[in-house]
C-alpha positions as a Python dict, from the first residue, in 0.01 Angstrom:
ca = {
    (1, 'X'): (0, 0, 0),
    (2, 'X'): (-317, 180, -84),
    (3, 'X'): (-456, -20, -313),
    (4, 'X'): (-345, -320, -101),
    (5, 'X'): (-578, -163, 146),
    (6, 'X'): (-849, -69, -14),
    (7, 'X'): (-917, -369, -145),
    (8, 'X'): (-851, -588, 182),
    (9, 'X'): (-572, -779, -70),
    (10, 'X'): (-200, -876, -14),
    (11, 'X'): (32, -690, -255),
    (12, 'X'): (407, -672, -259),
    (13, 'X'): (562, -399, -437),
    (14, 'X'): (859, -494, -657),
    (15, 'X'): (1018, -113, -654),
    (16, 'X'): (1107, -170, -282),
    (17, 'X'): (1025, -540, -250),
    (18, 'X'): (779, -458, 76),
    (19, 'X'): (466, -680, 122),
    (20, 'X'): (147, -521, 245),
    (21, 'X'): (-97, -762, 380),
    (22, 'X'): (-464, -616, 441),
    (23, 'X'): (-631, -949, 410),
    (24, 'X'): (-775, -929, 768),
    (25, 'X'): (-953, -617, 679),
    (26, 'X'): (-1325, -598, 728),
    (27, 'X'): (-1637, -437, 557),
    (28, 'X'): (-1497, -455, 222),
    (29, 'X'): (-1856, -541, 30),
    (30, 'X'): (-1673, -561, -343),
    (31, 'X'): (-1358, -450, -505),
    (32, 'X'): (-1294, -404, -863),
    (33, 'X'): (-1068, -310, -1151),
    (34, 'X'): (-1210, -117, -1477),
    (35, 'X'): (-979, -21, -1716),
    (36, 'X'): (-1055, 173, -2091),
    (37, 'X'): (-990, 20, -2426),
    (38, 'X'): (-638, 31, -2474),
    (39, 'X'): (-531, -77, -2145),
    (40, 'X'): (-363, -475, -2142),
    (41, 'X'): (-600, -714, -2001),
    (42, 'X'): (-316, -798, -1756),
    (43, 'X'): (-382, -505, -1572),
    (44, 'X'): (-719, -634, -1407),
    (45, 'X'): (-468, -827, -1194),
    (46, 'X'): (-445, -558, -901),
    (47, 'X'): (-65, -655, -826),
    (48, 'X'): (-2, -586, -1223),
    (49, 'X'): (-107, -279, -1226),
    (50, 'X'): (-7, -90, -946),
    (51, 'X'): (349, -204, -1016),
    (52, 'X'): (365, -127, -1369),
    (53, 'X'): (260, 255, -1250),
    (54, 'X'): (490, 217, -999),
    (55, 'X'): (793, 140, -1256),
    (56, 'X'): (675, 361, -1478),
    (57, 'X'): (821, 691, -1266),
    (58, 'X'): (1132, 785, -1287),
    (59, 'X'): (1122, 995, -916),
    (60, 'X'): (1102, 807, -560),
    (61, 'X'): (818, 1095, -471),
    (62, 'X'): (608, 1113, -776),
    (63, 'X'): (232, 1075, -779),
    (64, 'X'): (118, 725, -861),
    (65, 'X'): (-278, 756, -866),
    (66, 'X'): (-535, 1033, -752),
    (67, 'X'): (-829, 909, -533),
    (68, 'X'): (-1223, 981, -555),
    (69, 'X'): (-1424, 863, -240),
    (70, 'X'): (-1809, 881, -257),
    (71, 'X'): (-2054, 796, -51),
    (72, 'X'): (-2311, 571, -173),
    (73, 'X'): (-2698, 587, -84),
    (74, 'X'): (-2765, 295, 177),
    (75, 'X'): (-3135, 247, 56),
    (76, 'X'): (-2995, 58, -261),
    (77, 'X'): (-2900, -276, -239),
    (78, 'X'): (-2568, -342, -339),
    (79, 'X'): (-2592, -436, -671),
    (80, 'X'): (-2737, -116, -752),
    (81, 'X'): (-2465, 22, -564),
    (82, 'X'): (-2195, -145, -816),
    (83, 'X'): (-2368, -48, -1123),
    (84, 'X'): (-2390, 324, -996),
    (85, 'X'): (-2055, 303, -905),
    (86, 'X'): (-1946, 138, -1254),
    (87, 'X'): (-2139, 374, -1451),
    (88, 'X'): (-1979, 646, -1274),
    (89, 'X'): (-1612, 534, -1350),
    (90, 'X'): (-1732, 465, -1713),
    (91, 'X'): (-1893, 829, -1774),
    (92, 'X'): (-1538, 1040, -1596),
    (93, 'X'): (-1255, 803, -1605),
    (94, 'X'): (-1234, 489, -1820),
    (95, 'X'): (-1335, 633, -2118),
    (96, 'X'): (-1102, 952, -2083),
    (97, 'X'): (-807, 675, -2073),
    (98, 'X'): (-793, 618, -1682),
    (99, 'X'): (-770, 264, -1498),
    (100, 'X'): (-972, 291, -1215),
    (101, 'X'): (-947, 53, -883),
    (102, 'X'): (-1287, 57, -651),
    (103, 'X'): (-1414, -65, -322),
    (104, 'X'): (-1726, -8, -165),
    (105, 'X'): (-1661, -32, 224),
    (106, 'X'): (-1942, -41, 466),
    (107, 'X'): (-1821, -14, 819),
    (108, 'X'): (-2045, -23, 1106),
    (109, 'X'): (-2100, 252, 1336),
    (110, 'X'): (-1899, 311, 1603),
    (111, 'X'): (-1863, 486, 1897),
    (112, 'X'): (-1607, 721, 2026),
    (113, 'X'): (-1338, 405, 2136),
    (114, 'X'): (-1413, 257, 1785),
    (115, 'X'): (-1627, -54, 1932),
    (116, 'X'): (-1908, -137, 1676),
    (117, 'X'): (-2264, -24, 1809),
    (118, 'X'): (-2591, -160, 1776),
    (119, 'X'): (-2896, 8, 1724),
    (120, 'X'): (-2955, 112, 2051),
    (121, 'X'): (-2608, 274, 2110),
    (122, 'X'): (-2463, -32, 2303),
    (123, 'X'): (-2110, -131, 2207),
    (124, 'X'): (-2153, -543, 2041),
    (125, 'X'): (-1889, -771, 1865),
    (126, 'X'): (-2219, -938, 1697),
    (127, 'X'): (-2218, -852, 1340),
    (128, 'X'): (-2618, -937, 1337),
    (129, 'X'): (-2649, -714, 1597),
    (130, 'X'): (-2398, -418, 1414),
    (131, 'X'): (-2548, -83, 1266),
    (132, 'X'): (-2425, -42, 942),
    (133, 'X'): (-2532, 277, 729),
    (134, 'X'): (-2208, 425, 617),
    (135, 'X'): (-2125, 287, 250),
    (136, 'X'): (-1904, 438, 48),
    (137, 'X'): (-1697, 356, -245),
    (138, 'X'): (-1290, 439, -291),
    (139, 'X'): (-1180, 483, -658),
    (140, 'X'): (-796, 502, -755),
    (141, 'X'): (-748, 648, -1069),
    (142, 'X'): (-438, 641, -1281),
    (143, 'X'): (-222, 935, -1295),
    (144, 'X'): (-77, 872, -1633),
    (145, 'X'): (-278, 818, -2001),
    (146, 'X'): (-212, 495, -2195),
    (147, 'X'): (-142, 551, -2601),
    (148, 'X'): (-393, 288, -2868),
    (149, 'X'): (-48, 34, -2748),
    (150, 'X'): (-114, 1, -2404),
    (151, 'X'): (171, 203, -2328),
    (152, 'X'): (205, 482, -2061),
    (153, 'X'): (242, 820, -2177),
    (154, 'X'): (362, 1126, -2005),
    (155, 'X'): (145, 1297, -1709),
    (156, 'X'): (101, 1596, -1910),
    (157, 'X'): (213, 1815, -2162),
    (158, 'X'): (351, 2190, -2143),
    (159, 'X'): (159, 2442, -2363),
    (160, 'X'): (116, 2823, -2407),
    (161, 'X'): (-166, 3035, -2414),
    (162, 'X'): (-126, 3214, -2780),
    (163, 'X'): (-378, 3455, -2897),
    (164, 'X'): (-461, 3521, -3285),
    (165, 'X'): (-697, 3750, -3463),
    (166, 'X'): (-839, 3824, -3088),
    (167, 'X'): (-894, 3432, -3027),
    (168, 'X'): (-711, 3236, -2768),
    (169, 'X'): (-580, 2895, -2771),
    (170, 'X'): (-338, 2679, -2559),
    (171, 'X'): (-95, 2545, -2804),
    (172, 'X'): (153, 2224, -2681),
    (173, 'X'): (506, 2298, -2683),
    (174, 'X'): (548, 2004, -2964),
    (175, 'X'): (315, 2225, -3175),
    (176, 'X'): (452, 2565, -3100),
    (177, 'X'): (677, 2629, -3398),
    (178, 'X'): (401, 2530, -3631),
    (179, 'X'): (164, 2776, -3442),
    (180, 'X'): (406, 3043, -3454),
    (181, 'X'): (468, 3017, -3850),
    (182, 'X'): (116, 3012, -3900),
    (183, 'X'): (110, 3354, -3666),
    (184, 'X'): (27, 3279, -3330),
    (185, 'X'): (208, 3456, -3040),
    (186, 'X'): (275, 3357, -2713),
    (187, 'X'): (68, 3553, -2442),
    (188, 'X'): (265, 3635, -2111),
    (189, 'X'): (80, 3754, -1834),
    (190, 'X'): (315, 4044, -1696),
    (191, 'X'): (573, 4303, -1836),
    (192, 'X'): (816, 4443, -1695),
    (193, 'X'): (998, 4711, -1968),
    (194, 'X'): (1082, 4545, -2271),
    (195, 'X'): (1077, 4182, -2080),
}
């Protein structure tokens, strides 16, 4: 349903079978999918994606994607406004394994009733007429890492702070036995008697 609405787009979720239609939406300037490496090209299909995170949880109330909303500098045209955006997602998200789902909205100003104003303050249904100075960009990011197969991987892995030779390092569980032969120890923060 977010994504459905962030984009102005008409998805139907196949975990509960519901359709959300948010074609009629307005001020949506551009909406794109940017995905890293690994990720299968099907996923630039909105619809494809969200539903594969979707089915990829096991819990009715886990979390499917995190959100990033920015606002954008309105004396750039909107091209500009894309490639900042783009770069952005490239730099943090995409290349640390994320898929990432953006829209730069630009609604108009409104007043207190939510009627559109012009730029004297008067409430107007003519978009010519319509101030518009508030765009900003949505980005849904992936909660989950893909592996080099395209596959989703778990959200995140358990470790343990373990200190050696006066350095620390967080060790992952799957690694802890090895750590341990080779002499690190687990550090707990409090102790209480011999616990």
């Amino acid at each position: 349903a977010a994504a459905a609405y962030r984009s102005g787009d008409t998805l139907t979720n196949q975990w509960d079978g519901i359709t959300h239609d948010y074609s009629r939406k307005n001020w949506i300037e551009h909406t794109e999918i940017m995905l890293p490496s690994n990720a299968p090209e099907s996923f630039k299909d909105r619809s494809t994606l969200w539903n594969a995170v979707e089915l990829a949880e096991k819990f009715g109330n886990s979390q499917l994607a995190r959100e990033v909303e920015i606002a954008l500098p309105r004396e750039i045209k909107l091209e500009q406004q894309i490639a900042l955006i783009k770069a952005y997602i490239e730099q943090n998200f995409t290349s640390q394994g994320m898929c990432a789902d953006f829209a730069i909205h630009n609604p108009p100003v409104t007043d207190s009733k939510h009627r559109p104003l012009d730029s004297d303050g008067n409430p107007t249904h003519d978009t010519d007429k319509m101030t518009f100075n508030n765009p900003h960009a949505h980005i849904m990011l992936t909660m989950r890492p893909l592996n080099e197969q395209g596959e989703w991987q778990p959200k995140y892995q358990k470790s343990y702070l373990c200190r050696k030779d006066n350095i620390e390092k967080s060790i992952p569980v799957s690694e802890i036995k090895q750590a341990e032969s080779e002499g690190w120890k687990k550090q707990y923060r409090y102790y209480i008697g011999k616990k």
